[in-house]
C-alpha positions in Angstrom: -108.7 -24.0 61.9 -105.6 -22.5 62.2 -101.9 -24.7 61.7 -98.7 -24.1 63.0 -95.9 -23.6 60.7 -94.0 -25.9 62.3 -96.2 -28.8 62.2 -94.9 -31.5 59.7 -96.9 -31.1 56.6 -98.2 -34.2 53.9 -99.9 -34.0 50.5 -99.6 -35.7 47.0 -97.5 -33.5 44.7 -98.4 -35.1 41.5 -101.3 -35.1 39.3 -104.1 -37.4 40.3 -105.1 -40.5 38.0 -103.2 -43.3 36.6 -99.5 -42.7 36.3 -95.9 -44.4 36.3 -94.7 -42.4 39.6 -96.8 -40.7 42.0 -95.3 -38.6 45.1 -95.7 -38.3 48.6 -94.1 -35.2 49.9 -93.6 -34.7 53.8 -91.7 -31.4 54.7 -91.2 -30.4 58.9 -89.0 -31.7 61.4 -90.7 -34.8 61.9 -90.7 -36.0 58.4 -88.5 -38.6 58.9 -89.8 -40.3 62.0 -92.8 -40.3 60.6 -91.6 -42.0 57.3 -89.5 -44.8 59.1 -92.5 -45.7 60.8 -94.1 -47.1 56.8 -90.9 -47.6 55.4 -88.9 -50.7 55.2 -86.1 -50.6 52.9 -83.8 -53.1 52.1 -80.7 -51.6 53.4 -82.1 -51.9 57.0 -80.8 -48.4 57.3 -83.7 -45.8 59.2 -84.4 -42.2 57.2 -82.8 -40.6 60.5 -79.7 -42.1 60.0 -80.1 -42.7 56.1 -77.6 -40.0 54.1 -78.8 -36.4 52.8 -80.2 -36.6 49.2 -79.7 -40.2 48.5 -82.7 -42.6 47.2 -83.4 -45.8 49.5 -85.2 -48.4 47.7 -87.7 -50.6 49.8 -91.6 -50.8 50.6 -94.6 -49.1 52.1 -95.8 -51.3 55.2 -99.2 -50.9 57.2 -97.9 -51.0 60.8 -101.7 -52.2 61.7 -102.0 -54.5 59.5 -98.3 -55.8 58.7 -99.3 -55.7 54.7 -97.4 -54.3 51.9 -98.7 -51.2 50.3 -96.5 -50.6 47.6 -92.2 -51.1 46.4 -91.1 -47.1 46.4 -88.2 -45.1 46.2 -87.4 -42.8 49.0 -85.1 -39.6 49.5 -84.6 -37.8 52.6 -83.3 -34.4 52.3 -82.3 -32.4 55.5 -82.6 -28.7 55.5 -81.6 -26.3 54.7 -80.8 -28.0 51.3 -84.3 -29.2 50.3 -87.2 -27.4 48.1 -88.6 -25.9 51.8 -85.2 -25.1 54.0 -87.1 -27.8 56.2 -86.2 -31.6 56.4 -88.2 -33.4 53.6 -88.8 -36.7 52.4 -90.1 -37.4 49.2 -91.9 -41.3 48.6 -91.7 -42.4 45.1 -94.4 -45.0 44.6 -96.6 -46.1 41.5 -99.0 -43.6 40.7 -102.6 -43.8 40.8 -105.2 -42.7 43.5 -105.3 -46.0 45.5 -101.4 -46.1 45.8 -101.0 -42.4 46.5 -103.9 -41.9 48.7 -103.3 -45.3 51.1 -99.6 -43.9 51.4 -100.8 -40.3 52.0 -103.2 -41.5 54.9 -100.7 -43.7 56.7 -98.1 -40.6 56.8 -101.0 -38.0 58.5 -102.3 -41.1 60.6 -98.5 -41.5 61.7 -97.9 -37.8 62.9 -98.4 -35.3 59.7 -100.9 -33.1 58.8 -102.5 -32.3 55.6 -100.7 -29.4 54.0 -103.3 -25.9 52.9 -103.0 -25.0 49.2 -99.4 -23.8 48.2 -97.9 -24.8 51.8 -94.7 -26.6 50.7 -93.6 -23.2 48.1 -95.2 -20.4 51.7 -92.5 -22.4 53.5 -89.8 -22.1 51.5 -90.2 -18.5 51.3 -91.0 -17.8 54.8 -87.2 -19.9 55.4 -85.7 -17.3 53.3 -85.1 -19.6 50.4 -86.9 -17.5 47.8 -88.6 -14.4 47.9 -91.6 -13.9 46.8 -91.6 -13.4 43.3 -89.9 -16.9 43.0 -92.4 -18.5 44.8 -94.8 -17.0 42.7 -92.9 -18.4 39.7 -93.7 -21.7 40.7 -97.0 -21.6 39.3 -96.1 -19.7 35.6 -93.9 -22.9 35.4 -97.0 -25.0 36.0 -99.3 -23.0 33.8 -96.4 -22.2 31.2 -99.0 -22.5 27.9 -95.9 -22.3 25.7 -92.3 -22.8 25.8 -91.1 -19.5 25.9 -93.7 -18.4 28.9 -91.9 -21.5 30.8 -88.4 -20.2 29.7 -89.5 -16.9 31.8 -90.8 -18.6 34.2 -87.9 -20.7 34.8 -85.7 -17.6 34.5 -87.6 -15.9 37.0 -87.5 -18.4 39.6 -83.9 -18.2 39.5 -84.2 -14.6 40.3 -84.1 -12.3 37.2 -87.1 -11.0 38.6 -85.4 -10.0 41.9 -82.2 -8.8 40.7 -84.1 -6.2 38.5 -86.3 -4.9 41.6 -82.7 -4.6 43.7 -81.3 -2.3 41.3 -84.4 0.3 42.0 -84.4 -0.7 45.2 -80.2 0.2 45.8 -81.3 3.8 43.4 -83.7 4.3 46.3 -81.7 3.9 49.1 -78.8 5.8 47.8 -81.0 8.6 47.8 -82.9 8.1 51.3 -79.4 7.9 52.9 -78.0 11.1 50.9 -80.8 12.8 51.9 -80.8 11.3 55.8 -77.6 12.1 55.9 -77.8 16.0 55.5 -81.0 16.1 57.2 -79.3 14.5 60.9 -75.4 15.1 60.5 -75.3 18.5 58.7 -72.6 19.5 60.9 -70.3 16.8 59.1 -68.3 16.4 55.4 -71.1 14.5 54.0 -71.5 14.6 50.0 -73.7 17.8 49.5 -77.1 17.7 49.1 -78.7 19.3 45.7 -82.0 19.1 43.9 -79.4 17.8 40.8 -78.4 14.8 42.4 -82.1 14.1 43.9 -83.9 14.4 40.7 -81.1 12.3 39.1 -82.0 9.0 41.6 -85.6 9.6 41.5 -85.2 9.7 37.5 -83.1 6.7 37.4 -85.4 4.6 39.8 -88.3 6.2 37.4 -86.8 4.8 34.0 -86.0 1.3 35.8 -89.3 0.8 36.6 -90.9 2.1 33.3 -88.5 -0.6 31.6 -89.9 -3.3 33.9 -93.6 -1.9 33.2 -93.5 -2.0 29.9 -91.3 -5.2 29.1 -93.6 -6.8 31.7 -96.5 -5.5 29.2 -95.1 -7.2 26.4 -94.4 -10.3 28.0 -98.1 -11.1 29.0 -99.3 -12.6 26.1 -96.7 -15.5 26.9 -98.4 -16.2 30.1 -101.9 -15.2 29.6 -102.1 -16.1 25.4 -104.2 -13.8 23.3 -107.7 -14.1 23.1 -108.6 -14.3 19.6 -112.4 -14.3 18.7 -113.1 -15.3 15.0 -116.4 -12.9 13.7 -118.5 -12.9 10.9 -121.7 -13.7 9.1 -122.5 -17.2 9.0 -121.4 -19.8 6.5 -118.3 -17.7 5.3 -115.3 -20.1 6.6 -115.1 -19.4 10.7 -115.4 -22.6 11.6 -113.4 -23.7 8.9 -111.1 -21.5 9.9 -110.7 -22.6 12.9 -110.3 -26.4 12.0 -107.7 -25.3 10.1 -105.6 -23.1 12.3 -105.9 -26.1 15.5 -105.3 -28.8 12.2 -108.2 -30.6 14.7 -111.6 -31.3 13.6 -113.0 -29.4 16.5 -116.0 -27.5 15.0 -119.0 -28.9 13.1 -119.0 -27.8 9.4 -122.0 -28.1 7.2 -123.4 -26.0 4.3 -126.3 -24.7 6.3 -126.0 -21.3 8.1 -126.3 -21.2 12.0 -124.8 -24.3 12.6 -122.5 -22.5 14.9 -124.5 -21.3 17.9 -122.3 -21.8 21.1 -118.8 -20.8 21.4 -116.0 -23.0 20.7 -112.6 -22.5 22.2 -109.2 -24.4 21.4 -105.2 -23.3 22.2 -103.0 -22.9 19.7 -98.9 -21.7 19.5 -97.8 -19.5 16.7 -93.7 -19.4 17.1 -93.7 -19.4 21.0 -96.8 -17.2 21.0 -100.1 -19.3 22.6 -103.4 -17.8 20.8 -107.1 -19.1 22.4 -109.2 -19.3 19.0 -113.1 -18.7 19.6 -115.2 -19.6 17.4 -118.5 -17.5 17.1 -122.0 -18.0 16.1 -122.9 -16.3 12.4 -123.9 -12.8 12.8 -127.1 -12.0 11.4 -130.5 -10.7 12.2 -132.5 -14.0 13.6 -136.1 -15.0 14.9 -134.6 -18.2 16.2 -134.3 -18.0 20.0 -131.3 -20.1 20.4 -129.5 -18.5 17.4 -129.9 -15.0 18.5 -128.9 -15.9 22.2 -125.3 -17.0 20.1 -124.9 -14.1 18.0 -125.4 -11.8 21.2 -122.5 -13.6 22.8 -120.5 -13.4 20.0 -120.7 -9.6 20.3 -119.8 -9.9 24.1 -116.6 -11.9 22.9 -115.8 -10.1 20.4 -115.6 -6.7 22.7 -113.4 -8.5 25.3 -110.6 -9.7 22.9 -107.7 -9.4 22.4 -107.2 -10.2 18.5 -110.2 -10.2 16.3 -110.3 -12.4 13.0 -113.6 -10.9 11.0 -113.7 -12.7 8.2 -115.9 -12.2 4.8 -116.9 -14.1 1.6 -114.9 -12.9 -1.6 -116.5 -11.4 -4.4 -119.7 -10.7 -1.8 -120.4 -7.4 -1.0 -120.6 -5.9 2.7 -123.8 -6.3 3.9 -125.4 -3.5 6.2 -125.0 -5.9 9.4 -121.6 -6.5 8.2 -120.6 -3.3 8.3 -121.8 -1.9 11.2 -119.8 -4.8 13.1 -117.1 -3.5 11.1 -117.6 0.1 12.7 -117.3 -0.9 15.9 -114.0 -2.7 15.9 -110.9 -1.4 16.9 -108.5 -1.3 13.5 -105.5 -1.7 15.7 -106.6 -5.4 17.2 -108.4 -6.3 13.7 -107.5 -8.8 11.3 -109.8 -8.7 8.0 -109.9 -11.5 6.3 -111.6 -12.7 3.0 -112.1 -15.9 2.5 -113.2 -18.2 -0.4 -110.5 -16.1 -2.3 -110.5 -19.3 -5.0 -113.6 -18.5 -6.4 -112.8 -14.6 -7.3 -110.2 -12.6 -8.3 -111.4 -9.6 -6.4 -108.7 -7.6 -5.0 -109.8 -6.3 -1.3 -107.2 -3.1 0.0 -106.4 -4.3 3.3 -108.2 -7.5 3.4 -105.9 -10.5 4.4 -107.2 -12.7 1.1 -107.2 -16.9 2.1 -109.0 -19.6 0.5 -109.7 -22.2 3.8 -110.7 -25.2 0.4 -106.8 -25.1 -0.8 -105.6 -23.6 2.2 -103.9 -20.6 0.7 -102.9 -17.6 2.7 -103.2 -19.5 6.0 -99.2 -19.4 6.9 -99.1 -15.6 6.0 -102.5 -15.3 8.6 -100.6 -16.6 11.1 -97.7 -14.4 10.9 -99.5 -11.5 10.4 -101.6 -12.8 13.7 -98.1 -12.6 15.6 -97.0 -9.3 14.2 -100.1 -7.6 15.1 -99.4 -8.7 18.2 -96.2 -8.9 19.0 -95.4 -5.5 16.9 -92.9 -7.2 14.8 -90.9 -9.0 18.1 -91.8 -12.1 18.6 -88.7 -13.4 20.5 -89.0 -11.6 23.9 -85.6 -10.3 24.9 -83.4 -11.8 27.3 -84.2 -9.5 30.1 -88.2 -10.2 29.1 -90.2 -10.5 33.0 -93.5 -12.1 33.4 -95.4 -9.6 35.8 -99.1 -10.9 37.2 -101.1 -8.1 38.5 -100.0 -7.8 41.6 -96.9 -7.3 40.9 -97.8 -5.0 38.0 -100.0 -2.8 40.0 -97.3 -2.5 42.9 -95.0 -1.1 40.3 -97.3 1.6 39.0 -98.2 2.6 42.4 -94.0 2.8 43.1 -93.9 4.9 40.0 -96.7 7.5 40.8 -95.4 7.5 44.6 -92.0 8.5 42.7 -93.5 10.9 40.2 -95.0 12.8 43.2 -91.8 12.8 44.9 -90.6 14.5 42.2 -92.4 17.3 41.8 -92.2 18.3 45.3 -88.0 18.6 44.6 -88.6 20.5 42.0 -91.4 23.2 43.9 -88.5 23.2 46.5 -90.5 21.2 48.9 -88.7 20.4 52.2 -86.5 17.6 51.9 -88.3 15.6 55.0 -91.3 16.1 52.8 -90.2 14.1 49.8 -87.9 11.5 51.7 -91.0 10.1 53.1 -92.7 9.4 49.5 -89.5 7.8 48.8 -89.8 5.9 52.0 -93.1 5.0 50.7 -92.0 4.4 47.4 -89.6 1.8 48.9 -92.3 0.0 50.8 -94.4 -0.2 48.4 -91.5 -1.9 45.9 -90.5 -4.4 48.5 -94.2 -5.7 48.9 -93.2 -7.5 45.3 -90.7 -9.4 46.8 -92.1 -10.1 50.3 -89.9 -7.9 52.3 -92.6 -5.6 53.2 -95.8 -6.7 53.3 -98.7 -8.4 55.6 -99.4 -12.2 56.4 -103.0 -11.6 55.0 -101.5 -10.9 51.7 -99.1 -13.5 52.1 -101.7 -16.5 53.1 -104.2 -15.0 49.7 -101.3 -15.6 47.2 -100.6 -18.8 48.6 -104.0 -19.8 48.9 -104.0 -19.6 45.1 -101.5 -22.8 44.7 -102.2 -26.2 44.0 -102.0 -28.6 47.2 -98.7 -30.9 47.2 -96.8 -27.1 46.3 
């Protein structure tokens, strides 16, 4: 079915369950109408005449059956200062499903509509009140899983985002209207056109964006976390390990081997950087069924991740299994560890050396976890971006579109030639931020949001 954007839109914008607040958001030109007609406050004043951005404190009433639903708070805020440029009104009741939901059904049975996934957030951009990487924002904030990815996101729906786009965006004009310039008024004093002075923009716009890439590279792992797959033989510490790291009893530990044979996941947070901890089945050659069906997934884990934690028992030599796993990892995303490091004095070159019994050596694991990582920065810089992949594959397809560009100034290509790649390259950058791209696009990103934002 398809809605209108103007149609007054309704949906619960808090979690569902048992609460202290729950809210009921309207957002169209109706919104307050169709609030006055439930609400009764105690000021006798009506939501069309009530004041902009002010709570009114009264109750919910069923106009069929005169009963009251529930004491709430209420504010009305006109647009174009609200969360959508749209008149909204926001009802402050107890949380809960009952609550919410009666209070939700008497606003679409009194005019509103139930608003699609991400509606509120799609109308505030289509009003011009954020582009689209700020609306995109609004769900890093929501799916922050530390406090520095919500600091980004936070940072980003203010704009930091956007202002770093504009700057390549102003590089690219400058050039497209140099160039324009020349190309339709050659017969006036307009600043001389030179390959110099094109390769210098197209250069400029070039670094920009590698800056962005690459800072937006390093920034992931504060919105994604690092998938961190613990590996080894059975009954050497992993799940152990893993208790200890998460300080949570979440694996079964026993003296037998095997007892591991599904995968366990849990989040942790090592200074601001989120890690997701799997533990693994024991590797070893099997005849158990289930056993082997846990060490092949191990192996499938362990090739996807992102940080691997293979981890030995001191004072035991490598066994043959163990060290053909050990071929087949990549050194630069491997952590060795040896565990049981109480009951030898066995020095292992390169082996991170821990004893999970007196919990020695964990605290320097960790940091070397984030180093590995993080390179040695684990405070992302102030001008740190968080880019999803859309945004990240618009930019790399900006920068090979520019790239091009530039080699066709430098074989002395006709300038009408390489202004349209820039053209391009413009287009293609302003699809991050909404200004050039198509409703389809627009309604999938959307479609992604929660209902209520």
């Amino acid at each position: 079915m398809k809605y209108s954007d103007v149609d007054t839109i309704a949906a619960i914008s808090t979690g569902m369950g048992s609460a202290g607040i729950g809210i009921v958001r309207l957002s169209g030109e109706r919104s307050a109408q169709i609030a006055d007609k439930i609400f009764k406050g105690v000021s006798g004043v009506p939501l069309t005449r009530a004041q902009n951005q002010k709570l009114y404190y009264g109750h919910i009433i069923d106009p069929q059956t005169g009963q009251t639903v529930d004491e709430v708070l209420v504010a009305y805020m006109r647009g174009p200062n609200s969360y959508t440029a749209e008149d909204v009104v926001e009802i402050n009741c107890h949380g809960g499903i009952v609550p919410t939901g009666k209070i939700l059904d008497l606003v679409i049975n009194g005019g509103a509509r139930h608003a699609q996934p991400g509606e509120f957030t799609k109308r505030a951009f289509l009003n011009g009140r954020i582009d689209l990487t700020q609306a995109e924002s609004v769900m890093d904030v929501i799916g922050a899983k530390s406090e520095k990815a919500l600091q980004l996101s936070v940072e980003q729906l203010n704009g930091s985002l956007k202002k770093r786009l504009k700057k390549i965006d102003d590089v690219l004009i400058d050039v497209l209207v140099l160039i324009e310039s020349n190309l339709d008024y050659p017969e006036y004093d307009i600043e001389e056109l030179t390959k110099e002075k094109v390769l210098a923009h197209i250069d400029e716009a070039l670094e920009l964006i590698e800056n962005l890439i690459e800072n937006g590279k390093n920034s992931a792992v504060f919105r994604n976390g690092i998938k961190t797959v613990i590996l080894g033989k059975p009954n050497v510490g992993k799940s152990s390990l893993l208790n200890l790291l998460t300080d949570n009893e979440r694996a079964i530990v026993t003296e037998i081997p095997g007892t591991t044979r599904d995968i366990i996941e849990e989040s942790i947070i090592i200074d601001s950087v989120p890690f997701i901890l799997t533990d693994t089945a024991g590797i070893r050659q099997t005849e158990n069924v289930v056993e082997q069906i846990g060490v092949e997934r191990s192996l499938e884990y362990a090739s996807h991740a992102d940080l691997i934690l293979f981890l030995k028992e001191s004072g035991q030599k490598l066994s043959e299994d163990e060290r053909q796993i050990i071929d087949g990892l990549d050194p630069d995303k491997t952590i060795f560890v040896s565990n049981k490091s109480d009951l030898s004095l066995e020095e292992l070159e390169n082996w991170h050396k821990i004893s999970v019994k007196n919990e020695s050596g964990i605290k320097e694991l960790k940091k070397q976890m984030v180093d590995l990582v993080m390179q040695g920065q684990v405070e992302a810089s102030q001008s740190s971006v968080l880019l999803n992949e859309r945004q990240m594959s618009l930019l790399r397809q900006t920068r090979d579109i520019l790239k091009h560009a530039r080699e066709g100034v430098l074989i002395d290509l006709p300038e009408e030639i390489y202004s349209i790649e820039i053209n391009e390259a413009l287009e293609n950058l302003r699809a991050i931020t909404g200004e050039s791209i198509g409703t389809d696009v627009i309604d999938t990103i959307f479609e992604r949001f929660c209902i209520g934002k």
